[in-house]
N, C-alpha and C positions, 0 to 999 in steps of 0.2 A: 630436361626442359626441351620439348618442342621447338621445330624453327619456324617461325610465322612468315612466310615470303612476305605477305601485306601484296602492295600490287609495286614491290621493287621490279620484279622482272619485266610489267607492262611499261613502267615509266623508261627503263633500261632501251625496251624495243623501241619505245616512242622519240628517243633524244635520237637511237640509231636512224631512225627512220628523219626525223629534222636534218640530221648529219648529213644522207645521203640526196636528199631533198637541193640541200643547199651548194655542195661540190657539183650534181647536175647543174644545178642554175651555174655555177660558174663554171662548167666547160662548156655549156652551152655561150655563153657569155666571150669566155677565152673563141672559142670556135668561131664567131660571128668578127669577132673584132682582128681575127688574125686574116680570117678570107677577106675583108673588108681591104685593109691595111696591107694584104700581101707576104704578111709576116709570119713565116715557119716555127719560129719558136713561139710565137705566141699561139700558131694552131698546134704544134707538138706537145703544149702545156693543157690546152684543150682533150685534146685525144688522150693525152695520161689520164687525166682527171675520169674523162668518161670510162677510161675501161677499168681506172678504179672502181668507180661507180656500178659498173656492169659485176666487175669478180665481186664483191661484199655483198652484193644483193644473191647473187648467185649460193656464193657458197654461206650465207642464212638460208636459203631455200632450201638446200639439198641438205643442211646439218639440220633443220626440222623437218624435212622428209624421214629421215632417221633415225630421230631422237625428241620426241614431243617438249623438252624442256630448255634445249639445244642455243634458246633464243634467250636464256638469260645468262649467258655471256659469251665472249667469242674467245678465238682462239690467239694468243699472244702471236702467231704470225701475221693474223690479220693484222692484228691494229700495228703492227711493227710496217708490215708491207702499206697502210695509210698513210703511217705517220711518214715514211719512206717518201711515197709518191706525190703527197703531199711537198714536200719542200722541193725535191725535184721539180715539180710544174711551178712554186715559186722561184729558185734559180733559173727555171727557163723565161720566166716572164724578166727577171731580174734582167739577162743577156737578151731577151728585145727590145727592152728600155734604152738599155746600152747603144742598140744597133741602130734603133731609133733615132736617140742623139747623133750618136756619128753619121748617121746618113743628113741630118738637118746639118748638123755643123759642116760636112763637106759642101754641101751646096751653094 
C-alpha cells in the first residue's frame, strides 16, 4: 500500500509558519517592553526569541534548498534547540518579574 501524504506536509509547514509568526510577535513585544522599562532581562528574552526566530527560518530555507521535501519535518535538534530557548526566554522573563518587584518593594 501506497503512502498518501494528503496535504499533512502543507498543514505541517503551515502550524510552523503560525509558530514562528507568533514567537516574533513576542520578541518583538519582549523587545519593546524591556527598552521601555529599562529591563536587560526582559530585552535578553527578547533577542533569544528573535534569533530563535531568525535560525528555524533559516535552516527550513537552506534544508529546502537541498532537499525539495525537507519542509515536512524538521530536525529533532531544532525543535530540542526551541523547546530549549523557549523556556530560557521564559526563566529570563521569570528573573525581570522578580527584579521588578524587588526594585518596587525597595523604594
Amino acid at each position: 500500500m501506497g503512502r498518501d501524504p494528503g496535504l499533512q506536509p502543507e498543514r505541517t509547514r503551515q502550524a510552523w509558519d503560525r509558530t514562528l509568526f507568533v514567537i516574533m510577535l513576542d520578541a518583538v513585544f519582549f523587545l519593546r517592553v524591556g527598552l521601555i522599562n529599562s529591563n536587560i532581562f526582559t530585552c535578553l528574552a527578547g533577542g533569544l526569541l528573535f534569533l530563535l526566530t531568525l535560525g528555524v527560518v533559516l535552516a527550513r530555507h537552506f534544508s529546502a534548498a537541498h532537499k525539495p521535501h525537507a519542509l515536512n519535518t524538521l530536525s529533532p535538534h531544532i525543535l530540542r534547540a526551541v523547546s530549549l530557548t523557549v523556556i530560557i526566554a521564559c526563566a529570563l522573563t521569570a528573573i525581570s518579574i522578580i527584579v521588578s518587584d524587588i526594585r518596587v518593594f525597595i523604594r
